[in-house]
C-alpha positions as CSV (number, residue, x, y, z in Angstrom):
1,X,73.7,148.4,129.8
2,X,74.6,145.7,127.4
3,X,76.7,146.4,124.4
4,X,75.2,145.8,120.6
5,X,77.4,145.1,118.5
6,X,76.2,145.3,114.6
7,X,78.9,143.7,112.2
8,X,79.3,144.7,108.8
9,X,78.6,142.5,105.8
10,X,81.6,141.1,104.5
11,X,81.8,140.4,108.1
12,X,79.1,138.1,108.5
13,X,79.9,136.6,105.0
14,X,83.5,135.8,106.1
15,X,82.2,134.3,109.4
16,X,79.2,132.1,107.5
17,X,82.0,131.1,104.9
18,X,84.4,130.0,108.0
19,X,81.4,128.2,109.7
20,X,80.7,126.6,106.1
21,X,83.3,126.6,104.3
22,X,83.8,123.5,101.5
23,X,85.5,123.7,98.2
24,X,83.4,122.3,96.3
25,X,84.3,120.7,92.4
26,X,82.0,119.4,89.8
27,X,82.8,116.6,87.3
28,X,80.5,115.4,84.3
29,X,81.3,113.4,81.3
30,X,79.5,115.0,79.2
31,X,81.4,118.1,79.6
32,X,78.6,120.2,80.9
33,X,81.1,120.9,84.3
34,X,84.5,122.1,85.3
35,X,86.0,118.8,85.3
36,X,85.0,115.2,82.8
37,X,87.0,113.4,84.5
38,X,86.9,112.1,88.3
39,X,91.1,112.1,88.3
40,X,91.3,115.8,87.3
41,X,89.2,116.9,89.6
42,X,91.1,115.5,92.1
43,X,94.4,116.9,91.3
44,X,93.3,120.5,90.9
45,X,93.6,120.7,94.3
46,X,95.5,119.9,97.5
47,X,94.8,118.9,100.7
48,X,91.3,119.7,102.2
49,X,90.8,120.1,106.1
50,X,88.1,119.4,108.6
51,X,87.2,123.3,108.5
52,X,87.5,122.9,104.6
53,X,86.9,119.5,102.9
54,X,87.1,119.1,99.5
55,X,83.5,117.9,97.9
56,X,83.6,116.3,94.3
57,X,79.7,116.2,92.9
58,X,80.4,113.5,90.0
59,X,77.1,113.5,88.0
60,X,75.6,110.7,86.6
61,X,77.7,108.7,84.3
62,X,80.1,106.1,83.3
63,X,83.8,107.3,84.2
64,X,86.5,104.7,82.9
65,X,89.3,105.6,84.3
66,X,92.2,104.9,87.3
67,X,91.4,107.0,90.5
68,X,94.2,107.3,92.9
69,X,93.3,109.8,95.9
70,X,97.0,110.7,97.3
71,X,98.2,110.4,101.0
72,X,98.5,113.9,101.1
73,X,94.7,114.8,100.1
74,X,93.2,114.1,102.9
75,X,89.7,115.7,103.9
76,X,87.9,114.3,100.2
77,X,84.5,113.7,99.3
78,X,82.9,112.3,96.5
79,X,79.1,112.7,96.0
80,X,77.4,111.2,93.3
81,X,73.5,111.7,93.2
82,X,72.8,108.2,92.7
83,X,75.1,104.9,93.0
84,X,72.3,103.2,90.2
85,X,74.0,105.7,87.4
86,X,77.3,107.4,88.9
87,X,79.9,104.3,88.0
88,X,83.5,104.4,88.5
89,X,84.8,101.4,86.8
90,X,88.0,100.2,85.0
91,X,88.9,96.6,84.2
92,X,92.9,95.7,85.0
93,X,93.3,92.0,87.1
94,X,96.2,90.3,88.4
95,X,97.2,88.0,85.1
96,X,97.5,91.0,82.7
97,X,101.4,91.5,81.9
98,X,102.9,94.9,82.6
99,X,105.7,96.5,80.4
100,X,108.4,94.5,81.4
101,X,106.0,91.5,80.7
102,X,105.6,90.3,84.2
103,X,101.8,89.8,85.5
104,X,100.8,93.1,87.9
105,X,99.6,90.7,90.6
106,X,96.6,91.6,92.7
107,X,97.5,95.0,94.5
108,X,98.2,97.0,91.2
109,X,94.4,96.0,90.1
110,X,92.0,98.4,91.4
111,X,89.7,100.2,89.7
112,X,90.1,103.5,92.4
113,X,92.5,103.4,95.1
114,X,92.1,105.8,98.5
115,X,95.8,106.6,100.1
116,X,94.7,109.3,102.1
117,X,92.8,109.5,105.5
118,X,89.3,110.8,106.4
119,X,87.7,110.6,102.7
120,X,84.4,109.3,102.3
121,X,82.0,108.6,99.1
122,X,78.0,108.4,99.1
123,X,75.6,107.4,96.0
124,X,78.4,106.1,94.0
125,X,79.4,102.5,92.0
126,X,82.8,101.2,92.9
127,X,83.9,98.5,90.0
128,X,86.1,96.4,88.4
129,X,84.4,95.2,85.5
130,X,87.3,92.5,84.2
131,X,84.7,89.8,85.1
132,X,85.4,86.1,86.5
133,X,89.1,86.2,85.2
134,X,90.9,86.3,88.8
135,X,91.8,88.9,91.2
136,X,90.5,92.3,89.9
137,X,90.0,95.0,92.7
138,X,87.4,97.4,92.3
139,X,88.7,99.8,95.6
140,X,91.6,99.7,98.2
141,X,91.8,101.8,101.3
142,X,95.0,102.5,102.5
143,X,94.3,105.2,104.4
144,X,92.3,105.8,107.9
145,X,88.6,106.5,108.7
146,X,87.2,105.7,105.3
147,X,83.3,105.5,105.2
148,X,81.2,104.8,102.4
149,X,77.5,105.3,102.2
150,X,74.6,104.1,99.9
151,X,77.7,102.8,97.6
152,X,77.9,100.1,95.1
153,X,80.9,97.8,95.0
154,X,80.9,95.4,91.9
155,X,83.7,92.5,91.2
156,X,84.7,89.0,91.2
157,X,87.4,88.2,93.1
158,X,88.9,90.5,95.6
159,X,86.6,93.1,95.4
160,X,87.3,95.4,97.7
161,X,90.8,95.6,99.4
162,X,91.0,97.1,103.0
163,X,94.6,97.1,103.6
164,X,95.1,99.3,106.6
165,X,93.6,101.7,108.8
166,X,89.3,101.9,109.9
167,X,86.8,101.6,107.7
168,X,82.7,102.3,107.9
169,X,80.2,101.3,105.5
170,X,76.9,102.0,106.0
171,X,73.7,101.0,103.2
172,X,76.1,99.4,100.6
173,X,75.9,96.7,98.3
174,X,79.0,94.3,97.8
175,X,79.4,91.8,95.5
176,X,81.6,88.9,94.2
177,X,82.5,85.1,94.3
178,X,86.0,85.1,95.9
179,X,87.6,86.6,99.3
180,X,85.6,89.6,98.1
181,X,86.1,91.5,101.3
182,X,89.6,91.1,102.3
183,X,92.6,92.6,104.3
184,X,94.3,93.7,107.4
185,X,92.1,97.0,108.9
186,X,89.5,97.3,110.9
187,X,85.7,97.2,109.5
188,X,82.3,98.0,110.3
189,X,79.7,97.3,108.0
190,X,75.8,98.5,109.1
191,X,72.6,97.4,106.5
192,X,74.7,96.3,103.7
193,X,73.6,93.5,101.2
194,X,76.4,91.0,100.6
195,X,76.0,89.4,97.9
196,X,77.7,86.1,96.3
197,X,77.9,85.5,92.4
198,X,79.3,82.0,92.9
199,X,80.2,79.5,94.9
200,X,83.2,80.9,97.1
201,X,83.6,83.0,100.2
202,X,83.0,85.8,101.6
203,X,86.1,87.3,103.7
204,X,89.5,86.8,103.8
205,X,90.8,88.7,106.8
206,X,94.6,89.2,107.5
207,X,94.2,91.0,110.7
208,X,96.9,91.4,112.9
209,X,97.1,89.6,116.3
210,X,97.6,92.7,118.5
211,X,94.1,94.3,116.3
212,X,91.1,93.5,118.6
213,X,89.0,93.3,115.5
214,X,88.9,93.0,112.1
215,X,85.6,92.9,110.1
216,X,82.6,93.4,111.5
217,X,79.2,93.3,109.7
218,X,75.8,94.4,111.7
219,X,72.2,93.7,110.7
220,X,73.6,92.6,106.9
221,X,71.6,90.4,104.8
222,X,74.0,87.6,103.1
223,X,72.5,86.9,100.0
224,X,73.3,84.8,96.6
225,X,72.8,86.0,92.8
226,X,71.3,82.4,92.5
227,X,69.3,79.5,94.7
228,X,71.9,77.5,93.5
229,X,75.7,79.4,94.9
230,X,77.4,78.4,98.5
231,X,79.3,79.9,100.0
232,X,81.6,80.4,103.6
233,X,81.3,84.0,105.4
234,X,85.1,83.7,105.9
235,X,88.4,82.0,105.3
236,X,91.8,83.1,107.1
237,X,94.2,84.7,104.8
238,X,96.3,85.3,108.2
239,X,95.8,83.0,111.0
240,X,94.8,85.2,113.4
241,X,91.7,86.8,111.2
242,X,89.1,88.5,113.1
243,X,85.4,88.6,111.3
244,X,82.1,88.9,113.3
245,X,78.1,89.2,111.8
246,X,75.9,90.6,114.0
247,X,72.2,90.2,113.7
248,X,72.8,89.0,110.2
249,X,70.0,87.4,107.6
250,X,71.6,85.0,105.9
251,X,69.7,82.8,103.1
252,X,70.7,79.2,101.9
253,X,73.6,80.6,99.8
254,X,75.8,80.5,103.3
255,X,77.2,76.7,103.7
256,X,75.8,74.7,106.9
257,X,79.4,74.9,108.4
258,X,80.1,78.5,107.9
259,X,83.0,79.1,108.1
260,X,86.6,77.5,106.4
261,X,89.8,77.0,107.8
262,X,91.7,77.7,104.5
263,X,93.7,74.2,105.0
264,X,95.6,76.2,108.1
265,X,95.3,74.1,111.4
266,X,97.2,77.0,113.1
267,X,93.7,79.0,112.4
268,X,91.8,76.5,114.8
269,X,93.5,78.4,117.9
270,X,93.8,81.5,116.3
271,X,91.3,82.7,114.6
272,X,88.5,85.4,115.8
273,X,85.6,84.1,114.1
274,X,81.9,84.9,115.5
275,X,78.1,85.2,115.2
276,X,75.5,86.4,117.7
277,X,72.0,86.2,116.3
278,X,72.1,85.1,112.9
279,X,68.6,84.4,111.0
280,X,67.6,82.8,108.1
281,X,68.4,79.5,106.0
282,X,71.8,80.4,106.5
283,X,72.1,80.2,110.1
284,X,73.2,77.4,111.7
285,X,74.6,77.8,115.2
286,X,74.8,74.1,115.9
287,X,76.6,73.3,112.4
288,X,79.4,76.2,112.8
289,X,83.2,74.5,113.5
290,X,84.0,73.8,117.1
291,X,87.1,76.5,116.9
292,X,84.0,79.6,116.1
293,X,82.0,81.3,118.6
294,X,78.6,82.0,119.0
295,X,78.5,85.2,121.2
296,X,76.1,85.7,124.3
297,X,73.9,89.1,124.3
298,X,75.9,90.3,126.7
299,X,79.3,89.6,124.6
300,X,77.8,91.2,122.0
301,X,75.7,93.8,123.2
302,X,79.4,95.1,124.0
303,X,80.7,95.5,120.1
304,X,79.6,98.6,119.0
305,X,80.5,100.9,115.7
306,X,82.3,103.3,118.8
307,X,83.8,100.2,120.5
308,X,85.4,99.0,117.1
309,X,86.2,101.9,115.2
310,X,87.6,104.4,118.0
311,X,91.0,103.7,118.2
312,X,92.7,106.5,120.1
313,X,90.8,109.4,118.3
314,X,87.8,108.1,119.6
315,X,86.6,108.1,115.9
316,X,82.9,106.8,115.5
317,X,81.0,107.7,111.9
318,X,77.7,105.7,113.5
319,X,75.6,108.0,115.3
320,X,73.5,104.8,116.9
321,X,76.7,103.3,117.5
């Protein structure tokens, strides 16, 4: 005869709390939570943990401030409830002078910087809101598997920063005018809108030449805040810059020839640039530089979220992917 075991309650609550357990903080500007600013809530805590992440429900607002997740607090969330009216903005870019009167340069500029690995952010707006006055970041990932969902990222010129590490972004707008996706990490970008505010370009990829892959950005639409702006899907800031589009609808804003070389001939040999399937006024396979590729199906029925983004952890935030 089989045993039935019966537990107790506080045994069935401490089992649903380990099977559930989040730490969850709430932030609202106007006072009505715990926390009115994004920063405090942040560092009242440490660490989270994949059994215990730490979940910051930001409610609508504008929060002006500098966000800096740590290296050490892994395992963060933040959750607004819709990117439309949950902002995160701040306004520093490169030519402003420091104390010492020196300019901070571009990599002192953003708006919220991420240090720390495995944090992600849904229903939120991401911006720098200095305007067309240079660099001006409005986010830069340091850290390893970022993703980013239904998010907003508003700038100018280097928007967003992805210095290191793998990044997923799934349902997000992006905009700006200048290398407005940029850096050395790895990148996958699924249904976003990319949009240009002036003539410019796109990407500016640094990524390394032993990195199979830098940016890649499936079933995207490439778009322009005008009929008049042009502009190239990417530019080399390192030689060996890897950016693919995927199944991408691209209107008129994207230039005939595509792609740039930045005035780097070394780029013609090095240089990982691709397209498979692009649609639209903006594609035009026959038009693209002799040194770019145009993928078969089969080449690029082979690049998938999991093929990019699992490094040795096998990490893949795509479930179709």
């Amino acid at each position: 005869m089989k045993r039935i075991v019966f537990l107790q309650p506080a045994a069935l609550f401490f089992l649903a709390t380990r099977l559930s357990a989040q730490t969850n903080l709430f932030v609202a500007a106007d006072g009505s939570a715990q926390f009115t600013s994004v920063q405090s809530a942040i560092m009242s805590v440490p660490s989270g943990s994949p059994q215990n992440p730490v979940v910051i429900h930001i409610a609508p607002g504008i929060y002006k401030e500098l966000i800096y997740i740590q290296r050490e607090k892994s395992f963060f969330k933040l959750v607004g409830g819709n990117a439309t009216n949950t902002i995160l903005t701040f306004n520093l870019y490169a030519g402003l002078t420091n104390f010492d009167g020196k300019p901070l340069g571009t990599f002192r500029t953003p708006s919220t910087t991420i240090d720390a690995d495995d944090c992600t952010a849904e229903n939120i707006t991401f911006e720098n809101s200095a305007g067309p006055v240079g660099q001006a970041l409005a986010v830069r990932v340091d850290g390893d598997r970022a993703s980013f969902r239904n998010c907003r990222f508003l700038g100018w010129q280097d928007t967003i920063l992805l210095n290191r590490g793998r990044d997923y972004f799934e349902n997000c707008y992006i905009c700006g005018n200048t290398d407005f996706i940029f850096g050395a990490a790895t990148a996958w970008f699924e249904k976003c809108r990319i949009n240009s505010l002036r003539d410019g370009c796109i990407t500016a990829a640094s990524t390394p030449v032993d990195q199979p892959f830098g940016f890649v950005f499936s079933n995207c639409k490439i778009t322009g805040e005008n009929p008049g702006v042009k502009t190239f899907l990417g530019r080399p800031w390192r030689i060996y810059a890897s950016t693919i589009y995927l199944n991408c609808e691209m209107s008129g804003a994207v230039r005939s020839e595509g792609w740039n070389d930045w005035e780097k001939p070394g780029a013609h040999s090095a240089a990982r640039y691709a397209e498979f399937n692009s649609s639209g006024a903006g594609a035009n396979p026959a038009g693209r530089p002799v040194w770019t590729k145009q993928l078969k199906k089969s080449e690029a029925e082979k690049i998938t979220a999991g093929k990019v983004l699992g490094g040795t952890d096998g990490w893949n935030p795509d479930p179709g992917g």
